[in-house]
N, C-alpha and C positions, 0 to 999 in steps of 0.2 A: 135522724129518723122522724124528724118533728114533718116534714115535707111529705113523709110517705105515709101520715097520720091521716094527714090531711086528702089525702086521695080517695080514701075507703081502705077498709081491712084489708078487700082481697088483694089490692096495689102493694098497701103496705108491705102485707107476709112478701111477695112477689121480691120488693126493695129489698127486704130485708138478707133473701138470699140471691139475688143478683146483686150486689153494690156496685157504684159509678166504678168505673176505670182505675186499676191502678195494678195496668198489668206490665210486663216487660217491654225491652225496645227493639233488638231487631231478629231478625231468622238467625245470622250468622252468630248473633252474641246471644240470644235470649229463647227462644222458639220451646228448649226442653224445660222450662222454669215455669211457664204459664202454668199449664197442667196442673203442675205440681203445688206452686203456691196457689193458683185459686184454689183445688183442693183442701190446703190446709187452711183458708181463708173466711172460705165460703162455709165448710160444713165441718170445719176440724178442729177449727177457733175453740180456746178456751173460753170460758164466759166473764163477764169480769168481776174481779171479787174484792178484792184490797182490804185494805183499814180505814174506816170512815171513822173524823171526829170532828170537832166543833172547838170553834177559839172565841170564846167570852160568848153573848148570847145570837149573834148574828152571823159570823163565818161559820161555813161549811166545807168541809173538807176530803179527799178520798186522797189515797197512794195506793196502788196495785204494785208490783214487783212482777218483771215474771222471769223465768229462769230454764235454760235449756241448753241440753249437752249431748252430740251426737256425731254420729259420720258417714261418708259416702264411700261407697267402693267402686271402681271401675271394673266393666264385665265383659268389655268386648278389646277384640284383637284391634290392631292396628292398623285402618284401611291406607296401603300406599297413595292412592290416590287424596289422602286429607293431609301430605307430607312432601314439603318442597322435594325437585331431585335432586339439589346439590346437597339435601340433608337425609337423601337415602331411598325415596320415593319416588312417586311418577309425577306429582304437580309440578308444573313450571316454576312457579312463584313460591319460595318459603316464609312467606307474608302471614302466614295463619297456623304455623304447625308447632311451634313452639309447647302448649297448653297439651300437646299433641303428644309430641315427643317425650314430655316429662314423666307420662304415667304408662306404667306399663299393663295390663288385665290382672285384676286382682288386686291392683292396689289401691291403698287410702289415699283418697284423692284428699279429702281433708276431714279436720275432726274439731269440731268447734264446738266453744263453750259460751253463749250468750245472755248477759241480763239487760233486762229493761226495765226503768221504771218508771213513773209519770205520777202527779202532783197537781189533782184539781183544787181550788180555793172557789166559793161562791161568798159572796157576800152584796144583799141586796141585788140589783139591776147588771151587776159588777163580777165579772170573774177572769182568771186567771187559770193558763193548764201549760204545762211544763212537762218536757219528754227528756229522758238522755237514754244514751246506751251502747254497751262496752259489748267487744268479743276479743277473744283469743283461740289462735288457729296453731296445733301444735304440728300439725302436717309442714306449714310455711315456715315454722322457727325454724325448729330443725333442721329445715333447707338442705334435706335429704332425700334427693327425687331420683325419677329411674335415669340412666343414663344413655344415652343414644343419641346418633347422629354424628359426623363425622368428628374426628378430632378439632378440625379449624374453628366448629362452631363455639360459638362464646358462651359459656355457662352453662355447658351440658350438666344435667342431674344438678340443676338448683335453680331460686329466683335470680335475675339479675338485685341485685342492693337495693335500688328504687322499688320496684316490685315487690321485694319481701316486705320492706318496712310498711308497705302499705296492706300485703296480705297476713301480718302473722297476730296483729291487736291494731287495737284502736277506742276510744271514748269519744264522744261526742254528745253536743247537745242537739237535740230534732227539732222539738217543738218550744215556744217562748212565747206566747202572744197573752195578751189582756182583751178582753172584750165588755160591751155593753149595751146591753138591750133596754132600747128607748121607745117613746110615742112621738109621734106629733099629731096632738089633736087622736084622730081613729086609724091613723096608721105606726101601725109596727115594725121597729127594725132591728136590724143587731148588726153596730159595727165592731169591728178585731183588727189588732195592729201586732204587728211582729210575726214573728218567723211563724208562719202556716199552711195548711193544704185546702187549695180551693179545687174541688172537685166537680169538674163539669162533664155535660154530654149522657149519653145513654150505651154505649159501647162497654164491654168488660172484655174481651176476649182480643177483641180486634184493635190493634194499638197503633196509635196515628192520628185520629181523627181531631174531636172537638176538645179533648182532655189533652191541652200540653204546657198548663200553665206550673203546675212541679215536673220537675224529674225525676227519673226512677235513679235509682243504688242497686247497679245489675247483680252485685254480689250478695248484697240481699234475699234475694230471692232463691239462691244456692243454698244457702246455710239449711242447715235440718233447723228443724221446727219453725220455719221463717213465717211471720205473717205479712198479706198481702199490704198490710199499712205503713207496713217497716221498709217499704223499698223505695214509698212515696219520701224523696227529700223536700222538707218543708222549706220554703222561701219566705226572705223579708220581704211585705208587702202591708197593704189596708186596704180590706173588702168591706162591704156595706150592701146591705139587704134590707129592703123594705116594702111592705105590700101596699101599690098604689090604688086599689079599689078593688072589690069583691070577686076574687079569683086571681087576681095579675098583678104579680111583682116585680121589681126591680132589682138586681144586682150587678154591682161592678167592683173593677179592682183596681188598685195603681202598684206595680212591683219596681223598685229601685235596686234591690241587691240581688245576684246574678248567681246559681247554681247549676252546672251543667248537669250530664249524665253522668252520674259515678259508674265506669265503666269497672271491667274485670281486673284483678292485677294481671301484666303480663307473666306468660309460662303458668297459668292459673288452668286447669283442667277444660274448662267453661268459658277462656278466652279463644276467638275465633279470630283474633288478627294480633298479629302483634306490632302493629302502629299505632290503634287508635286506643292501645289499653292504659291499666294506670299502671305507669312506672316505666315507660317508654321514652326513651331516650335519640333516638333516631328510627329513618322509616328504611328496612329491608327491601331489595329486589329480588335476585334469585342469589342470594343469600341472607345471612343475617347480618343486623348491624353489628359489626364487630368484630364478623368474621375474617380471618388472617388470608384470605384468597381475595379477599374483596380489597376495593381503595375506600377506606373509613374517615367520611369528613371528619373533621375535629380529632384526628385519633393519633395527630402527631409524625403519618405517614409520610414519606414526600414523593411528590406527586411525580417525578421525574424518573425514579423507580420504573415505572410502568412505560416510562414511551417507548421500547423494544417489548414482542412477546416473548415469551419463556424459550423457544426454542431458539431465540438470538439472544439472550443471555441475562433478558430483564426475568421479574417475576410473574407469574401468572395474574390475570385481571379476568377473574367471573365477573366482577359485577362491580357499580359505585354506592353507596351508599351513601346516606345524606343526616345531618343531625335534625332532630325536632324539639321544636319551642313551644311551650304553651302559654297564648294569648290568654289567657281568662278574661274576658271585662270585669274589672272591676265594680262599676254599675251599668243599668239598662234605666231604659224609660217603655216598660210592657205595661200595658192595660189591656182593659176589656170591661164589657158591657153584656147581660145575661133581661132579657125578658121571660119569665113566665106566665101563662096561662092555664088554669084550670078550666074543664067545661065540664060541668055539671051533664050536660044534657047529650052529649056524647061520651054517653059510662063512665063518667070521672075523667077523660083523658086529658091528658097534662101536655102542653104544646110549650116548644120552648126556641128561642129565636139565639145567636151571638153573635156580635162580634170581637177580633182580638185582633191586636199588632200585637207583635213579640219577635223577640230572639230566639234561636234555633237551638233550643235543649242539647243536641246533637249535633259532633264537632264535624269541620272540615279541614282539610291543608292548603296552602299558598305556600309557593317557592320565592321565596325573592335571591334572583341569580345575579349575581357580578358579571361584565364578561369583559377584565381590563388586566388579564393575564395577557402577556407577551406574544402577539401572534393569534391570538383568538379572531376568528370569523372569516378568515380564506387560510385558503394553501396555497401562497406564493409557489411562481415558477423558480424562482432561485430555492426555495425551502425543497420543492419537488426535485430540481435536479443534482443538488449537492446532497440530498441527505434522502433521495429515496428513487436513484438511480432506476433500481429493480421498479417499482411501479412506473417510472416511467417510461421504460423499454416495454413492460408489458403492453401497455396504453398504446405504444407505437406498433408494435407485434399485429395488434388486433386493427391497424387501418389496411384497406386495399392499397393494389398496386397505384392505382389514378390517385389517390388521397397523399399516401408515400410523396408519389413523385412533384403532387403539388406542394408538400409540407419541404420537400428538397428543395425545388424550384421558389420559391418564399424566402425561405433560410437564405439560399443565395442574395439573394437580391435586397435583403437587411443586411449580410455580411460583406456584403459587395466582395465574395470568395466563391469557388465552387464547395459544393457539401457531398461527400460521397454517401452513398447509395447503404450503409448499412446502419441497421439500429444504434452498434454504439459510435459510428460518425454522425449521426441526427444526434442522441441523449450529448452527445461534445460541441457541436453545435449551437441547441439548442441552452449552454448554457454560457454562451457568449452574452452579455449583458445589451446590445443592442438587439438580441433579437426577445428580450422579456415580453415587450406586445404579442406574439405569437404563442409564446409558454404560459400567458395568462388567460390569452383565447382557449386555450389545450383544456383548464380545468373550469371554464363555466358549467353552467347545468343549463343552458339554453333559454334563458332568459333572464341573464344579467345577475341572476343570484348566486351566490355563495357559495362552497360545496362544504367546506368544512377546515377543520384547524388543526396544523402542524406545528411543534409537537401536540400529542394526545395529552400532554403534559399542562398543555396550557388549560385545558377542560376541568383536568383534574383538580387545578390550581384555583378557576371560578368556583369547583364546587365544594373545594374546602372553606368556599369565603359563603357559600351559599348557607340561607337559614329556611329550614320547611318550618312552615308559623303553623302549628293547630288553635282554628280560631273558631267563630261562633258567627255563623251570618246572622243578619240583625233585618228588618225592617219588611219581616211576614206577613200579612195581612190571612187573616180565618173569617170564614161566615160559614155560620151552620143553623140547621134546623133539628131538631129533635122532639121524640115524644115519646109516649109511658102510656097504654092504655090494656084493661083486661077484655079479653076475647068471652064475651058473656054463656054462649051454647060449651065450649070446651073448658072454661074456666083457663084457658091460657095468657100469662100476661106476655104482652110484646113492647118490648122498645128498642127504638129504629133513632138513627140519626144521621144524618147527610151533612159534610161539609166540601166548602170549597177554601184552596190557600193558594195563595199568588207568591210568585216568588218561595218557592219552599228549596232548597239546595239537595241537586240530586248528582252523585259523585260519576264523575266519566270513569273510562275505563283504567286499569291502574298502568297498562302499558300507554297508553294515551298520554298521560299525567308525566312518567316519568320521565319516555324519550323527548316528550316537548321540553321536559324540564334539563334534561342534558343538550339538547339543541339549544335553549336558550344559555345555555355557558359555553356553545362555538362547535357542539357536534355530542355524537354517542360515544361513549370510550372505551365499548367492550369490545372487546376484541380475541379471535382464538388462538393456541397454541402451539399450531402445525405449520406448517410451509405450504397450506394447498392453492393452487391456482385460486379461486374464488373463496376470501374470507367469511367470515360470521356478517360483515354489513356491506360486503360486495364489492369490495375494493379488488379489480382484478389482476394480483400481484403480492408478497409478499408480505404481510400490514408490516409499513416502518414507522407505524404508532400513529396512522392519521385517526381525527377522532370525525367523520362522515356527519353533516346532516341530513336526518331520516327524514321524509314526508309522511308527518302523521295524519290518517284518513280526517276529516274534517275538522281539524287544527291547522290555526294558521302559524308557518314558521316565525320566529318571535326575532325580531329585526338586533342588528349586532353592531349598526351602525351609530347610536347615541350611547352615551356616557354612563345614563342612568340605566340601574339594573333592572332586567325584564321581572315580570311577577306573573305566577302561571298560577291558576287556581284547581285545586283538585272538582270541586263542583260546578255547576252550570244551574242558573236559575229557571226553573220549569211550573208550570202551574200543576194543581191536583185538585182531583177528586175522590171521596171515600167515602163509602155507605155502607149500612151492618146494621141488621136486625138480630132479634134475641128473640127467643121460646121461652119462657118459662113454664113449665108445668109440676104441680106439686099432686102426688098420688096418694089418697088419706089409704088407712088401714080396709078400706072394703073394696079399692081397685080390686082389677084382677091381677096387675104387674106386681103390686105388693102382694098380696095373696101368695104368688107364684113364691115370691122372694121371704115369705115367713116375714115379713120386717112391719115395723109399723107405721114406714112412711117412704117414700121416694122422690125424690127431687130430679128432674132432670131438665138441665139449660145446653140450647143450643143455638149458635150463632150464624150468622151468614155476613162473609166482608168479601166487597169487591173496592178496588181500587182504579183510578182511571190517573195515568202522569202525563204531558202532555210534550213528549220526547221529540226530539229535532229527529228529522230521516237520516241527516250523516253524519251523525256523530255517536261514538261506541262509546254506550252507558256502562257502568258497573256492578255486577250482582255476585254472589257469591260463587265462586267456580266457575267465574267468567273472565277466560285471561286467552289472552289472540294477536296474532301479529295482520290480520288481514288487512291487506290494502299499505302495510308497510312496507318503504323501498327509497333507496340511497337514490341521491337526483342524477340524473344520465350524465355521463362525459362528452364535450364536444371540445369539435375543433372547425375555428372559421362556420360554425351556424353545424356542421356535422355530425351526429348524434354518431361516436365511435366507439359509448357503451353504454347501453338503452339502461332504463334505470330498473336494478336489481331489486326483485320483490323478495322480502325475506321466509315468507313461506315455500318460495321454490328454492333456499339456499340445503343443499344438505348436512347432514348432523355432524358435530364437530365438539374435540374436546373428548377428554375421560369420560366427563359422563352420556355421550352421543347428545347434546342438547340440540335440540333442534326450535323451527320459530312456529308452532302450531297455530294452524288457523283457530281467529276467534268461534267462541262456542258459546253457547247460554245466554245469548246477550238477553238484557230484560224487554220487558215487554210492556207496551201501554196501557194495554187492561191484566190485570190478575185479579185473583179470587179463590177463595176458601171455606172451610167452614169446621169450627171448633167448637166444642164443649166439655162438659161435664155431667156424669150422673154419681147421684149418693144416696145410700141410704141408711137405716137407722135399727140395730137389735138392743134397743134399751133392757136392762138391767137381764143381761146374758149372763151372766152370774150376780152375785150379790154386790149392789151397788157401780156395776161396771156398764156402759155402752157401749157397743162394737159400731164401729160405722164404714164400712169400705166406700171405696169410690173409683170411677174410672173416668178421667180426661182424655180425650182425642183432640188431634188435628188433622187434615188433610187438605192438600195444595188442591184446586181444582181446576183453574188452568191460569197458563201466563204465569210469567216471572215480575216481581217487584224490585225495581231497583233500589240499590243500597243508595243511603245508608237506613233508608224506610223499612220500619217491619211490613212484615205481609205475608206474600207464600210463594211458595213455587211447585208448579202440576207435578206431581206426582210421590209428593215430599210427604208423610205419614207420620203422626206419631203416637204413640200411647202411653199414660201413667196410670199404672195402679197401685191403689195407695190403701191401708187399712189401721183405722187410730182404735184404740182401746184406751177409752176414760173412767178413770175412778172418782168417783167425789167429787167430780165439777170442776177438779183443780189439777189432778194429775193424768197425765196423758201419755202412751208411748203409740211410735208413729212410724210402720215403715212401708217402703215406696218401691216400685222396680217403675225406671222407664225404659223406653227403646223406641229407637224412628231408624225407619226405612226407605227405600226412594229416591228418586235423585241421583242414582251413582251415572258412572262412565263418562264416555267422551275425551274426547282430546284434550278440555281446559281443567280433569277434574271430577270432581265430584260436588255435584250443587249443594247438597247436606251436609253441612258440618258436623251435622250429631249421629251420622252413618255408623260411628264407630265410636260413639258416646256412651254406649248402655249402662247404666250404671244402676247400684241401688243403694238406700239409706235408710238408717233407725236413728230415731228421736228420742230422748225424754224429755221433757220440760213440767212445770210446775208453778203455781200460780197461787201468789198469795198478797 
């Protein structure tokens, strides 16, 4: 607060309830937390009180404690559309429904009990401060959740094991650094080494920008009575600050140890994917890892199982599934570099320059595919006509008479035999071993590529050897400008900051990601269950387990011809832009809006973020409720240059299977510009009974137009939310604290529902206490 001293009072006050950044991370995982922890942050915060003492005549000393125990209820039904359909609902993908599934309206989503304490030492130029802090979640021990979703799914009504042990406690230590405040000569500095938060930029609302040298602990920011400091995970690092002449200083950092995003546990209320959570174990398609319909890398299946469909006597194949590993780095090499400027002579305002390299807070996936299963990357004409007869009569069925007579007339003359004139004297033929140059003509795709691999066994086989890496792209570059100044006629403080980052990782779409990642192991391997002329990936006949490669819209097919395993990345590097201004306005006791409100003060901040990514035209990005088969399609059959089955788009395939699944055109794709705009207001009935302050408050957000692509927070048109929130303080120390949220917005459509908090409503009570 020493920086907003220095500005003037009226900055300061302003600082002092707007603070720097340190709000949540994305729409899908974080969107209803904002609200709610600035609320408790900003104006809810208890003050700090502790035990101060002294050791011999020169240490100084403080320990604060604080302590807090509460829980959350869920209040809304169950929107089908936020619920895969092979686990009961209408979305295609059960990527995100898990957290979903677990709780049913009216239950305890969770009930936590949290201390924190921290530990400053001064002594001289010289000090020391020291954070830990423990919870315990008796909702997750128990590992007694609602139940639902089909029987196959894995760990209906509980965490998976990973997930609880990560949701039910935990201890830790936060903060750890020494520091020391020096001269040189007439300038001033203060460097600090060990585990810290260096908070940069001017944004509080809008998350992304200049502010991404810690990470947030998304679960943090859930817990009742959370503060907003508590979500910031401090990093090893050494900063240093110093003022290099009258008004303008210098700050930089160097960070070596590596803290991602502590994401949600999976099956957590509040978790919106179940891949990128904590305690996730493999990534889901339209179903879940694990599931008994699905082929479960690593899960001991064999993969051979599956090369006939159900209705010829193998087991049913919904989906593949894939195991996941987590990269962590170890160490990084991020820095960065902070100039600021005060000016006097433009009302105090504070102008502020950065730059930053860094690693990406926020994970991504890479598939590293095997493809040296038996038979991987064609479908021989000996494979086609010993072991899938039926598809290749079909194949022949569908040529004219002139094409027939030419495919006889060939036959002959390789056979140096007549060939009679019906499909199954051509499919007898054709599987004479001098005529294979013609039966390998029969399954090109029309130019020299590949079509796909018999058996589907063999896919199965690369993708149990396959590993989806969750890693951390590395080598960001940030430049941003920011500033802090008060609007003198309104008394309004404003701060605005503009960045730009190169290379930021922005995730394609999640059908994108996975068929290229099944092509890259020899083809798709799903397949349906009935006998119809035209299967689920357009094979016209049968399926006798081929596993097709799909043409994914601006993805290129991943070549099957070298040794080494292909590597498909779930992101694509894009550049960005992001700007967000802030209102502050503080209304003493003779406004009229206080007046109105009986209170004796009112606070109200309001944000403005627009975001600009700088997105390829053909390629399908991925945002939430953004799932699509458009422009997907198995490559055409020919014969001798003749296109005899044009290449099948999977959005004109019809619905197939128990559950009628069908390939729905993409929907929601994101969008290059988006924008928003969120806040807060609070205000104050000091001593409404004897010794007590009531303070309510109300957060909003709302999308304003355009979609932000994942895995970036931001907003989406039309997406709304609201928290209202009402703390009752006794004694400076004790507080009870409760909340309803609810968002709207964003439903329908073919992929979904863009809001994952459509059907989040929830509300919580607090107590906590501070001593």
């Amino acid at each position: 607060m020493e920086e907003a001293q220095a500005r003037g009072p009226r900055i300061a006050a302003a600082v002092k309830l707007a603070p720097k950044k340190m709000t949540p991370f994305s729409r899908p995982m974080l969107r209803g937390g904002i609200m709610a922890t600035a609320a408790v942050a900003l104006c809810l915060a208890l003050p700090a009180l502790g035990a101060e003492f002294t050791i011999g005549d020169e240490v100084e000393g403080q320990i604060i404690t604080s302590l807090s125990t509460g829980f959350q209820m869920r209040l809304a039904d169950r929107d089908p559309r936020n619920v895969g359909l092979y686990n009961g609902g209408t979305h295609h993908a059960s990527s995100t429904d898990d957290g979903n599934l677990n709780f049913d309206k009216y239950d305890i989503i969770s009930q936590i009990t949290t201390v924190t304490s921290e530990i400053s030492l001064k002594w001289q130029d010289f000090f020391v401060y020291a954070r830990g802090t423990a919870f315990y979640d008796s909702i997750a021990d128990n590992n007694d959740l609602a139940v639902n979703g089909p029987q196959e799914r894995p760990y209906r009504g509980q965490y998976n094991p990973y997930a609880q042990d990560r949701a039910r406690y935990d201890a830790e230590m936060l903060d750890y650094v020494v520091g020391y405040n020096y001269s040189i000569g007439d300038h001033f500095g203060l460097v600090k080494i060990g585990n810290q938060v260096l908070n940069w930029g001017e944004a509080l609302f809008t998350i992304g920008g200049i502010s991404v040298i810690n990470p947030i602990n998304v679960s943090k920011i859930r817990v009742p009575g959370a503060e907003l400091r508590d979500a910031l995970i401090p990093v090893p690092m050494i900063s240093n600050s110093i003022d290099l002449f009258q008004g303008v200083s210098l700050e930089a950092f160097y960070q070596w140890g590596f803290e991602p995003f502590k994401l949600e546990a999976c099956g957590s209320y509040f978790s919106f994917t179940d891949t990128l959570c904590d305690g996730a174990t493999g990534v889901p398609s339209l179903t879940d890892y694990g599931d008994s319909r699905a082929f479960n890398a690593g899960s001991g299946q064999d993969p051979s199982d599956f090369d006939f469909p159900a209705s010829v006597g193998g087991p049913q194949l919904v989906s593949a599934n894939m195991r996941l590993q987590d990269d962590e780095p170890s160490s990084v090499n991020d820095w960065g570099v902070a100039i600021r400027a005060l000016v006097p002579e433009l009302n105090n305002t504070e102008f502020q320059f950065y730059y930053m390299r860094y690693t990406s807070r926020l994970p991504s996936i890479k598939a590293v595919v095997p493809h040296d299963a038996p038979g991987t990357g064609h479908v021989s004409g000996t494979e086609l006509v010993t072991n899938a007869p039926a598809l290749l009569g079909g194949v022949l069925n569908g040529l004219g008479v002139n094409e027939l007579d030419g495919l006889v007339s060939a036959l002959a003359g390789l056979l140096n035999s007549p060939v009679g004139n019906s499909v199954t004297d051509i499919v007898a033929a054709l599987a004479d071993p001098l005529a294979q140059p013609l039966v390998d003509a029969l399954v090109g795709n029309g130019s020299g590529g590949i079509y796909g691999t018999y058996p589907r066994s063999a896919v199965l086989e690369n993708l149990d050897n396959t590993i989806l890496h969750k890693y951390y792209p590395s080598g960001i570059d940030m430049l941003g400008f920011a500033f802090n100044t008060m609007e003198e006629w309104t008394g309004i403080a404003i701060n605005f900051e503009l960045s730009y980052k190169h290379d930021v990782p922005v995730y394609v779409a999640e059908t994108n990601f996975l068929v290229t990642t099944y092509n890259a192991a020899g083809g798709v391997p799903v397949d349906p269950v009935t006998n119809a002329p035209i299967t689920a990936l357009g094979l016209p006949a049968t399926n006798p387990g081929i596993a097709p490669i799909v043409n994914v819209p601006g993805t290129d097919t991943p070549s099957l011809s070298g040794a080494s395993p292909n590597t498909v990345y779930l992101d694509k590097r894009q550049d960005m832009w992001l700007a967000s201004m802030r209102f502050t306005k503080l209304f003493a006791s003779t406004d009229n809006i206080t007046s109105v409100l009986g209170a004796s003060s009112v606070t109200a901040l309001v944000e403005f973020g627009a975001l600009y990514f700088d997105l390829a035209d053909d390629l399908k990005y991925a945002s939430y409720g953004q799932f699509g088969y458009s422009g997907f399609g198995t490559a055409p059959l020919t014969v001798g240059g003749l296109t005899v089955v044009p290449p099948l788009m999977a959005t004109g395939l019809p619905p197939y299977g128990d559950y009628d699944f069908y390939f729905p055109a993409t929907g929601k794709a994101p969008t290059r510009w988006s924008g928003g705009v969120q806040g807060l207001i609070f205000w104050d009935y000091p001593d409404i009974l004897s010794g007590v302050t009531l303070t309510p408050a109300i957060g909003f957000s709302a999308g304003l137009f355009g979609t932000t692509p994942a895995p970036h927070p931001g907003f989406t048109k039309g997406v709304n939310s609201i928290n209202l929130q009402l703390k009752a303080e006794y004694l400076s120390n004790t507080a009870v604290i409760v909340n309803y949220y609810k968002s709207w917005g964003g439903g329908g459509g073919e992929g979904g529902s863009r809001n994952p908090y459509i059907d989040r409503d929830f509300m919580g009570v607090t107590f906590s206490y501070q001593f």
